[in-house]
Every structure is written in C-alpha cells, then in structure tokens.
C-alpha positions as MATLAB code, in Angstrom:
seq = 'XXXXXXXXXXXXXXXXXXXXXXXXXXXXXXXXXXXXXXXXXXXXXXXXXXXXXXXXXXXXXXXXXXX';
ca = [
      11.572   -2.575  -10.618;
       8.822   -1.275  -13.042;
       7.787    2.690  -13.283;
       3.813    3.085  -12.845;
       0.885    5.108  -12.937;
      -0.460    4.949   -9.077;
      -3.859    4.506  -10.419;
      -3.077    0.980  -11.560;
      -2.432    0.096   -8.040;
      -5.048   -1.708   -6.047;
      -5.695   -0.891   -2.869;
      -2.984   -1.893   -0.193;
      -0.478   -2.586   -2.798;
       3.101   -1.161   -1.669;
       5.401    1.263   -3.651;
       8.502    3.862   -3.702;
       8.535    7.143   -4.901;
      12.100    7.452   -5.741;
      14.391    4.164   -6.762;
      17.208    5.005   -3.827;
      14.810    5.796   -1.646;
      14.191    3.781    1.745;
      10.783    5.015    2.756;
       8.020    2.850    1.482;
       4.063    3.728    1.027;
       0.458    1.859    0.990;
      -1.920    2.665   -1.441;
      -5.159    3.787    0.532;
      -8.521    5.088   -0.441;
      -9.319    7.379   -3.578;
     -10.793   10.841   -2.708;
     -13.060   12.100   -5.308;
     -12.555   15.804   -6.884;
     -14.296   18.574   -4.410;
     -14.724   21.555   -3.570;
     -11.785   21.065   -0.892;
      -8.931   20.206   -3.553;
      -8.454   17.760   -6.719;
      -8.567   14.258   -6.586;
      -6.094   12.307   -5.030;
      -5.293    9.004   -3.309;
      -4.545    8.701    0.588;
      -0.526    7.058    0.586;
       0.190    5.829    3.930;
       4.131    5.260    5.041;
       5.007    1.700    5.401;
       7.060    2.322    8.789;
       4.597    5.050   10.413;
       0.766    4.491    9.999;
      -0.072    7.675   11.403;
       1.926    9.643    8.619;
      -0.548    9.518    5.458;
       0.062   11.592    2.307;
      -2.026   12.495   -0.820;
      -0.846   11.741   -4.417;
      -2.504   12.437   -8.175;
      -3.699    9.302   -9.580;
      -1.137   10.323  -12.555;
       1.779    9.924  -10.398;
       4.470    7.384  -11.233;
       6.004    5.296   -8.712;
       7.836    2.077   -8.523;
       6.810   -1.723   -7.694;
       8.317   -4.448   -7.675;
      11.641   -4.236   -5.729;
      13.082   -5.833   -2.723;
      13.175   -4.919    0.949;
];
C-alpha cells in the first residue's frame, strides 16, 4: 500500500481512506474554489454510486492494496 496526495490521482482511479478500512472510493471530478465552499474533488463509494463525498486535493489516502 502507498500513502498519497489525492491530487495525484487521475480520474477514476480507486482508493481507501483508512488502511483497515473496507469501504472503497472513485476519484471523480475537481470542483474549482467558489463562492459556495473551497475546492475539492467529488469521491464516489465503490459499493454505492449514489453516495458521493468531497475531499481537499491535500488529502492523503491509500492505493495500491488488494480487494
């Protein structure tokens, strides 16, 4: 497993938060600083399209890891 920066993810690549964790996320679409809140990229859950979260580009996550 390696520890990264989200915003070396491309698009559609897949990552954990957490090392122990189960859930798993899709890196989506950047949203651009606005008057609505800071920039952040759409995270959508592996196992439930419909659930979608937003995450600083600064965060660091994990890749690389089996299923």
């Amino acid at each position: 497993m390696q520890h990264v920066q989200l915003r070396t993810l491309k698009e559609g690549d897949i990552f954990k938060r957490k090392v122990d964790t189960e859930n798993v996320f899709i890196r989506e679409h950047y949203n651009r600083k606005d008057d609505f809140g800071p920039a952040s990229f759409c995270c959508s859950d592996w196992y439930d399209q419909g659930r979608c979260i937003q995450l600083k580009p600064s965060t660091m996550v994990f890749i690389d890891f089996d299923f």
